[in-house]
N, C-alpha and C positions, 0 to 999 in steps of 0.2 A: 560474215560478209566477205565477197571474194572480191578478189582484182584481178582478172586475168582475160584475157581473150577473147578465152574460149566463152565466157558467161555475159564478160559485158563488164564495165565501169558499174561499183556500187549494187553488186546484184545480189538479192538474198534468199531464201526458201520460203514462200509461205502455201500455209499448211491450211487447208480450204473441206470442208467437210460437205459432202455430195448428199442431195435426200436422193436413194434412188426408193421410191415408193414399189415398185414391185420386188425389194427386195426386203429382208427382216433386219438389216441392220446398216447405219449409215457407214458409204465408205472417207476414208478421209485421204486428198490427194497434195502432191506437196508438189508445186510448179516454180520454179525461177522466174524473179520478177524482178525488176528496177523502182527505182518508187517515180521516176518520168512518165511509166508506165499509163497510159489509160484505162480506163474498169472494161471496157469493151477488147481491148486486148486481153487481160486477166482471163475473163471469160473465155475467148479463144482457145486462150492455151490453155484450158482448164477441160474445154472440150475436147479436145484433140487427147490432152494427156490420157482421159479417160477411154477416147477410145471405143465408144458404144454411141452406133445410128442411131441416132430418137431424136425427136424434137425436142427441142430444147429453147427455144423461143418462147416458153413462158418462165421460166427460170430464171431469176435473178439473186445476188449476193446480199444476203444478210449478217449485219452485223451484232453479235450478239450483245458485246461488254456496252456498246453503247448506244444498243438498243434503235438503229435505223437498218435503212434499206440503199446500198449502194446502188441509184436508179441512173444518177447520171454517166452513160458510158464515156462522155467525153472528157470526164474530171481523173486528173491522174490520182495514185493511191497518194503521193505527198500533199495533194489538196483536200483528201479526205483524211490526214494524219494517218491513214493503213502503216505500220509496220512490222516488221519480223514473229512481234505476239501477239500480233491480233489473230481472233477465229473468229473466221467467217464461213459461213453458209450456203451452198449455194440451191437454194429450195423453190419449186414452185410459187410465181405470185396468186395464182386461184386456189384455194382451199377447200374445200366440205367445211359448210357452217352448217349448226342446226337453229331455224329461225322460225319460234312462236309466234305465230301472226295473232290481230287481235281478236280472230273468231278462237284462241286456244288450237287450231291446228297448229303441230310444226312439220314444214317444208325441211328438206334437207338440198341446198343447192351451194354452187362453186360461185364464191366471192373472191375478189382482189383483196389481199390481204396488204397488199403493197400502196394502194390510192388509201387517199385519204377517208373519212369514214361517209364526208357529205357526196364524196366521187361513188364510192361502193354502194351508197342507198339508195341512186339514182340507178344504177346497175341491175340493184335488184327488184326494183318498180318498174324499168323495164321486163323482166323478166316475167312476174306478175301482173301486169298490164297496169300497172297501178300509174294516175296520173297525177303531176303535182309532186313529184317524190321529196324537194323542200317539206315540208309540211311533217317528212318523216325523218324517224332517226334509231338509231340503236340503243338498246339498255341491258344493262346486265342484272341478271336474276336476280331479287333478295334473298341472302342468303338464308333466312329465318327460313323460307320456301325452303330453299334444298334440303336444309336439315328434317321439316319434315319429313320430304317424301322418302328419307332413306329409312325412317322407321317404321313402316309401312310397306309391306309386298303387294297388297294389293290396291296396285297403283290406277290412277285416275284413267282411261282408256282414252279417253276427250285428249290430256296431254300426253298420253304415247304413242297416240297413231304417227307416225313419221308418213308425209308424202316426199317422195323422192325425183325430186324435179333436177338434181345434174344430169350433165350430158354422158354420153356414153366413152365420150374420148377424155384424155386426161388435160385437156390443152384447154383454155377459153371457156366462154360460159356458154349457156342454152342461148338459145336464140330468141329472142323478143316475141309473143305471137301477136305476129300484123295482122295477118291473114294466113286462112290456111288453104290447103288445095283443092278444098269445095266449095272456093267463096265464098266461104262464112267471113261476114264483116267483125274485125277487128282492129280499130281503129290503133289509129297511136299513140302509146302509154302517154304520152309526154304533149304534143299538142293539141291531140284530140283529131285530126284530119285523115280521111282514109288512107292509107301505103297505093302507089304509085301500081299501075298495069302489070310492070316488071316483076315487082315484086310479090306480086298478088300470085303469078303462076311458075315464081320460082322460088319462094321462100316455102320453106318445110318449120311449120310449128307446129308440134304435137301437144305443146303444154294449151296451144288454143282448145284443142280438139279434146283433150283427155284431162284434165286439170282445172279447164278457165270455170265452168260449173262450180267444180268445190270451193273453190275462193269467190265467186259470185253469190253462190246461194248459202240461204241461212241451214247450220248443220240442228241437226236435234240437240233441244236444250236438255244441259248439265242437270243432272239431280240434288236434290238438300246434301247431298252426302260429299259429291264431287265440293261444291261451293262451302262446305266445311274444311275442306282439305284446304284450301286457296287462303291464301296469306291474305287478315282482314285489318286494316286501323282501327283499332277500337277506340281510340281516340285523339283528341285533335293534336298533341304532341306527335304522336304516331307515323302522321300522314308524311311529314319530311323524307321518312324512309323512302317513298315509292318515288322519288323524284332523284336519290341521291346516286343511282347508277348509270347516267346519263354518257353516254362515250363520248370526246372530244372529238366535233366533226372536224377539225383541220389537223387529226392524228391517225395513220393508218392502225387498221387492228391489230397488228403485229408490235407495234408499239404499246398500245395498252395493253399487253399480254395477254392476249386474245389468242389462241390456239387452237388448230384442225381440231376439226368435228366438237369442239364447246357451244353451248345453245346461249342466244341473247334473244332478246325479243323486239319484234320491229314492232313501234308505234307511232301515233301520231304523237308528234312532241308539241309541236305552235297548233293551236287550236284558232285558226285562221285560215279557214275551209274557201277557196278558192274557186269559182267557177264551176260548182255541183254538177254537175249531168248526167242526166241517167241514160242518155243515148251511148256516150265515152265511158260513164264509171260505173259499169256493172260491180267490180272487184273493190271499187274504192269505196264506193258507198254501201257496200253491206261488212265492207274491214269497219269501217267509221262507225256502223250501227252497229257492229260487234263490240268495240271499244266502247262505244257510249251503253248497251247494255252489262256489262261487266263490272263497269264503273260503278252502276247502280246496284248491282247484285251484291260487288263486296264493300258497298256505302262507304267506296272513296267517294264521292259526292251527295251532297243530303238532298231531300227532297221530302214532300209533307205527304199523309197516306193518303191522299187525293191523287196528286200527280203521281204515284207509286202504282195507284193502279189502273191509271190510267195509260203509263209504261207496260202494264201487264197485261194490259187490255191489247196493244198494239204488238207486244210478242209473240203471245197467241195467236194473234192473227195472222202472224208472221209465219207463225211455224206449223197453224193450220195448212195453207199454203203451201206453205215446201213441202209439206207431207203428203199435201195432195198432186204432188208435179205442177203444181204451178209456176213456170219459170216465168222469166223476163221478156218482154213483148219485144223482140230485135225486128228491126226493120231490114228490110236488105236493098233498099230504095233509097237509103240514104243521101245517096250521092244529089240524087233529083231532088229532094226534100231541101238540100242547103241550098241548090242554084232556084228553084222556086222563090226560096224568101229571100233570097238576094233579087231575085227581077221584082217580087214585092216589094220590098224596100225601094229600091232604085226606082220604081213605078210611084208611090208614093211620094217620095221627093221631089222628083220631076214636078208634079202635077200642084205641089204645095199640099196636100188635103187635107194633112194635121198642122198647118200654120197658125191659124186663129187660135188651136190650143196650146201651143206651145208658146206664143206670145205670150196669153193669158196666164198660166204659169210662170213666166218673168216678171212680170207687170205684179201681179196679183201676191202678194204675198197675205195668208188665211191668216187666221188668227180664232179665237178660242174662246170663248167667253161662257161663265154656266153657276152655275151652284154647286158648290160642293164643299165636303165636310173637310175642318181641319183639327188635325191632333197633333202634339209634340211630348212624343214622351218622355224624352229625358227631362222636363219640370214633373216638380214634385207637387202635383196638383189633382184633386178628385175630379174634378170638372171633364164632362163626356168631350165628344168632337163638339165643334162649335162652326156653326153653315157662314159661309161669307161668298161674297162674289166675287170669284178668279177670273181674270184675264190674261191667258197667253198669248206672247206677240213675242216675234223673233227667236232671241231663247231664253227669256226672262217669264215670269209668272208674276204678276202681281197680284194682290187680294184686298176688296174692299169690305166695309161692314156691308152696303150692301147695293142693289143694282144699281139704285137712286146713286147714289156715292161714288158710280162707275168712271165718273168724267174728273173727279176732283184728283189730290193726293192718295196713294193707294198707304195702307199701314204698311204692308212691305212688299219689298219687290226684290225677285231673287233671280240672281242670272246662273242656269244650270249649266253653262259650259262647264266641264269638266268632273259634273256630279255625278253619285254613284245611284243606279236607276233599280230599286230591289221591290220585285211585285207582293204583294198580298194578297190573295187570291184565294178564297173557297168559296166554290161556285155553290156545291149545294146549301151552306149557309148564308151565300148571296151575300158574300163578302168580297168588295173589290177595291183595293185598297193599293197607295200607291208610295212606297217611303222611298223620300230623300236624302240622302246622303251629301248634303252640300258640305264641302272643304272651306274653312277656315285658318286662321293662322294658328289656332291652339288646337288642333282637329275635325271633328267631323260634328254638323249642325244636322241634325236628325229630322227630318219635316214628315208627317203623312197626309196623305189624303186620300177621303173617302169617297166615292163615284155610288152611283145610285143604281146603275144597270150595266152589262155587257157593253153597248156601243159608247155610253159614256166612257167607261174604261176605256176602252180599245182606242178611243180617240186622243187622251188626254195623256195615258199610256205613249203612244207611237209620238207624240208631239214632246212628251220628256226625254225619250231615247234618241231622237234627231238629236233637241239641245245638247245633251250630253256630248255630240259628238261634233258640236259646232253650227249643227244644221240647224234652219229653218222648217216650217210644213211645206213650202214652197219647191222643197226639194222633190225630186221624181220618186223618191225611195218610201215616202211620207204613205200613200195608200195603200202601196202593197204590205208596211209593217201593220195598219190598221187592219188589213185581211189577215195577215198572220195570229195576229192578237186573238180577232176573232175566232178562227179558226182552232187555236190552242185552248179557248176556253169549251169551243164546242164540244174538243176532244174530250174535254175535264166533267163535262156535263154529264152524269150518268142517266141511263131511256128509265126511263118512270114507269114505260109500257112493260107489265111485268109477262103481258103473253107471249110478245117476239121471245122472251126468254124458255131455253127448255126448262120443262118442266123438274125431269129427270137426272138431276149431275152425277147418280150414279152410274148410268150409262154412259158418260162422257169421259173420253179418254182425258183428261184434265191433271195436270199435278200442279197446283198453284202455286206449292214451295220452288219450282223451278222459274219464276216468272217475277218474284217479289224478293226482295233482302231479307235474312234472315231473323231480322229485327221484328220484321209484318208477318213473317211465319209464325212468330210464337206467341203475335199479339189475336190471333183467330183462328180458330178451326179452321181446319181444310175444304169442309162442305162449303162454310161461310164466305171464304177466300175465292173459292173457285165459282160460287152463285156472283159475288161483286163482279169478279175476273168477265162472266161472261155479260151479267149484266151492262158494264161499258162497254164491253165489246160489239155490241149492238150497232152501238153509232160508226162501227169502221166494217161494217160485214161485207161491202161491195169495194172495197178500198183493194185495189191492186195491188200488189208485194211492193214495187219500187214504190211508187208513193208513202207506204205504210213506213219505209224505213226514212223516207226523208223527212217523214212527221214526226217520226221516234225523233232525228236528229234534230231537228227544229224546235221539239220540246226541250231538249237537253241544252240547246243552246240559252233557253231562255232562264233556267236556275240561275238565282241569283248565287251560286259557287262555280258554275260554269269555267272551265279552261284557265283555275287557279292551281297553279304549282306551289305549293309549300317549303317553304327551307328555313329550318332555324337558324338566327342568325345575333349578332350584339350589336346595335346599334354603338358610334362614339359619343362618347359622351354620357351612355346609360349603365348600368349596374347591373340590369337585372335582361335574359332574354326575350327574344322577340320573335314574333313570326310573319315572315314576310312572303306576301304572297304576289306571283308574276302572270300575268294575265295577259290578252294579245294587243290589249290597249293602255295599260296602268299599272301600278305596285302600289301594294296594300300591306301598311301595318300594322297587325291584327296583333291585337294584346293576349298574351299563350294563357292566361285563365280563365279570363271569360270567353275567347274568341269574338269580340267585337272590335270591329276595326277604327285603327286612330287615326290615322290620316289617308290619305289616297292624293299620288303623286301620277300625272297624264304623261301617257309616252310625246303626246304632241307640244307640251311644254317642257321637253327635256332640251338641253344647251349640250349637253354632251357626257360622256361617262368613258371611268379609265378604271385601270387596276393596278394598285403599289403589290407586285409581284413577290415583294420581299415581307411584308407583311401578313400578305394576303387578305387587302382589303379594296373592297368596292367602292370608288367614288364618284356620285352622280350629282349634277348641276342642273336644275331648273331655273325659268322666269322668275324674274322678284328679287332676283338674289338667294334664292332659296337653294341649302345642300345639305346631301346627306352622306354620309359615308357608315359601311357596316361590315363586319366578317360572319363570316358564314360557316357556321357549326356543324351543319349536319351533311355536308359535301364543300367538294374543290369550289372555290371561287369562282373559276374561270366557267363550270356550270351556270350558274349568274349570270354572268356574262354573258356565255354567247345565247343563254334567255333571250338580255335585252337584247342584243342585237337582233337574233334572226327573227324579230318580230319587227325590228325596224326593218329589214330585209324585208320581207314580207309585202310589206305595205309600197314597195318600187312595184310587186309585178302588176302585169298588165294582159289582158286576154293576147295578144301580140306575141305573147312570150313563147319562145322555142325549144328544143332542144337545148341549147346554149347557154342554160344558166348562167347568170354572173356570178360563179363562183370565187373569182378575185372581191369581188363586191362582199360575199357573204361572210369570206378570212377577213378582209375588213372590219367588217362592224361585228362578228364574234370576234375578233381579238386576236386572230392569229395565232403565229408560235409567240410563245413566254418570251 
């Protein structure tokens, strides 16, 4: 340290190591500094010393020993404790990432390594047109993968195509594609609304024009051989792994030692699908149908060999499609299309026309009354199902001996608020069947019920999945889950007509191991697989590409394991482990031998939830007085965490929403820094 004049009061050498990237080796420069100093002067003189015109406006000071990012220029070094042994960096904040999307393409594009990880996802969902970027997050590869793939040269080709979407300059990212300069509509990643005259004929996006395709359309499906390769749970202990690499969105990647040109993989993390649209999500909804096929291929999710091929049935038909150039129906009249149903709307209102129905809907609350069968399996009893007369009313169910009996006391009456709603369902056995999962204080009270046809189902079905969630039938959402219902059974219904079917499947380009988990592979011949494959496929042969995917995704949603995350975890209080599973409405925990679940806690009855950072345990407060506290074996806690949180985030937005995430909202209830 000197004292003299010429240097200044308190002035000392630090020693700053430069990336210069066109060069093979880093230089390192040593500037006179004060510690009053500001980081924005550092910088200065850091440039100047150096000496070489370039931009340097994306350049910032990183700290290595203690692993941040000196972003604020207005903070002197003695507010960041900098002194005479610190090294520091002074490196690019956009990097080359390489990022696996869930169709197994990986992109290779320039991320902020410096923003935090929920800032850079949004970044990069702009870039990809991808809307809803919440929804998404970064994960690091399991390593049991990589060790694969190194013992093996002849690698998967599906995971090494690299598409190279950086820009050409070394400064900032690719440009978002709004539009490109033939008027191709390209709406806005983020709120869905066309880009503005201006920038319709002065924005330059090539990733619209040369890219948006491959990330919209379904690519040709993987072989038995690729999907051996690919890291599978074999079993239900297993599955923890695929959840345990999760990045902390309120940590930049340079923090979790995340380095130039290293691959993570962008997926959907909250499975709390927002505002679908196939006008805005050409690219989000065939990533989402790619994820949700994948899922099913390496039976991280279960499914019965009904709905398996009936999944197989809807890929094919997918990938029929693409193969034939069949793309996406883009309108380029959009603009007129919104202001139409807006003067409809506003034309309707005026005039009142739907008043009488919407009254009637207030007024009117339905109710449900029928026969149907009941079973309770956990008694230990021979006796088959036994028929009584159910009446649903509000979100209670009651059951009498019989219709006569319908006015008196019912034998029980069960309120489904909060209950777990799991289908039973084979169609060709014309089996419809309906289990309960009611919570009680010592666990889960197991109910089924039996329906006699499809629209019984579908009826009695949609009226326990309201309750579940608070709702009445009276609610607007009530008819359209009754179509839905329907609709999924239709898909499950295989054509009985065996002429629509070809004849021939050795003429048909067909590989059925590519379309089914490899479970359903080695349960039937290939002739046999691919005769079923085609024979459902029947019922979807005039079905559009985009529809087909949102049906795929519509079936997925409705697996009773659907958008459950796994994590080993110890309960306090217990001995022995436990598996807890997070979901976009509840926590579930599922006992790790048999995998049947003990209790099920509602995010909507949650009081509040923290973390003893020193222990590293989880603690959550429900209604009743009811808590739990757990650690978490198989990843960081703070993964947990911002679980629950960003599903309680979730559940704020609103079609409204903009650009502007509430990101301050989101470090909130995922938990911030430690």
């Amino acid at each position: 340290m000197t004292q003299t004049v010429e240097y200044g009061t308190a002035s000392w050498e630090l020693c700053v190591t430069v990336d210069n990237q066109n060069e093979a080796e880093n230089e390192g420069v040593k500037i006179r500094v004060s510690g009053d100093l500001h980081i924005g002067g550092v910088i200065l003189r850091l440039v100047e010393k150096i000496g070489i015109s370039r931009d340097w406006s994306d350049y910032a000071l990183w700290w290595r020993k203690r692993n941040f990012w000196l972003l604020k220029t207005h903070w002197t070094l003695d507010k960041y404790g900098v002194q005479a042994d610190a090294e520091l960096f002074f490196t690019p904040q956009h990097k080359l990432l390489r990022l696996r999307l869930p169709n197994m393409k990986t992109v290779r594009l320039k991320v902020s390594f410096s923003s935090v990880v929920f800032r850079a996802v949004t970044e990069i969902c702009k870039i990809l047109n991808i809307r809803r970027p919440e929804e998404l997050s970064l994960l690091k590869p399991l390593e049991d993968l990589a060790k694969k793939k190194k013992k093996k040269d002849n690698k998967d080709t599906l995971l090494e195509e690299i598409i190279n979407l950086s820009p050409s300059s070394n400064s900032g990212l690719a440009s978002p594609g709004l539009y490109s300069k033939t008027m191709t509509p390209m709406y806005d990643p983020v709120n869905g609304t066309p880009a503005s005259a201006t920038i319709t004929w002065f924005t330059d996006s090539p990733l619209a024009e040369q890219n948006c395709n491959i990330l919209a359309l379904s690519q040709p499906n993987s072989s038995a051989e690729i999907i051996a390769q690919m890291y599978q749970s074999r079993s239900l202990i297993e599955k923890p792994k695929l959840n345990s690499g999760w990045l902390d969105s309120s940590r930049s990647l340079m923090e979790q030692d995340i380095l130039e040109d290293d691959q993570l993989l962008l997926r959907f993390k909250y499975y709390s699908f927002f505002d679908l649209n196939p006008k805005y999500d050409a690219v989000r909804i065939n990533q989402l149908f790619e994820q949700a096929r994948w899922a099913l291929l390496l039976e991280e999710i279960d499914c019965t060999e009904e709905e398996m091929l009936m999944f197989a049935a809807l890929q094919y038909h997918i990938s029929k499609l693409s193969m034939s150039n069949e793309s996406y129906e883009t309108t380029t009249d959009g603009e007129t299309d919104e202001i139409d149903a807006a003067l409809s709307n506003l034309q309707v209102a005026l005039e009142g026309g739907k008043t009488d129905k919407i009254l009637e809907d207030i007024t009117d609350i339905p109710k449900l009354a029928d026969n149907l069968k009941l079973f309770r399996p956990k008694k230990l009893t021979l006796k088959a199902c036994k028929q009584y007369w159910f009446v649903f009313k509000d979100t209670s169910i009651s059951y009498f001996k019989n219709k006569e009996a319908g006015n008196g006391e019912p034998i029980e009456k069960m309120n489904l608020r909060g209950c777990e709603i799991v289908p039973d369902v084979n169609v060709s056995q014309r089996r419809f069947g309906i289990k309960l999962l009611i919570p009680f204080a010592e666990g889960m009270n197991e109910i089924c019920l039996r329906c006699d046809n499809e629209n019984q189902y579908a009826k009695w079905m949609a009226a326990c999945i309201l309750a579940s969630k608070g709702k009445t039938m009276a609610d607007s959402s009530y008819r359209p889950e009754v179509q839905n219902i329907l609709s999924f059974l239709r898909l499950k219904n295989r054509n009985t007509n065996s002429s629509q079917a070809p004849s021939d499947i050795d003429c048909l380009d067909i590989k059925p191991e590519c379309f089914v988990s490899p479970r359903y592979a080695k349960k039937y011949k290939s002739k046999q697989l691919a005769a079923r494959i085609l024979e459902a496929q029947q019922n979807i042969a005039q079905m559009p590409p985009v529809e087909a995917k949102l049906r795929f995704i519509q079936a997925w949603q409705s697996l009773p394991e659907f958008g459950l995350a796994y994590y080993l975890v110890r309960f306090q209080g217990s001995k022995k482990d436990d598996l807890l599973g997070v979901s976009y409405n509840r926590l579930i925990r599922i006992d790790i031998a048999t995998g049947d679940p003990i209790t099920t806690w509602r995010f909507s009855n949650m009081k509040q939830w923290n973390v003893n950072w020193e222990i590293r345990q989880v603690a959550i407060e429900f209604d009743q007085n009811i808590s739990i506290a757990f650690k978490c074996l198989s990843a960081n806690c703070k993964v947990v965490h911002e679980y629950i949180g960003g599903y309680i985030f979730l559940s704020t937005r609103s079609k409204d929403q903009n650009e502007s995430l509430d990101e301050d909202l989101f470090h909130k209830l995922t938990g911030g820094q430690e």
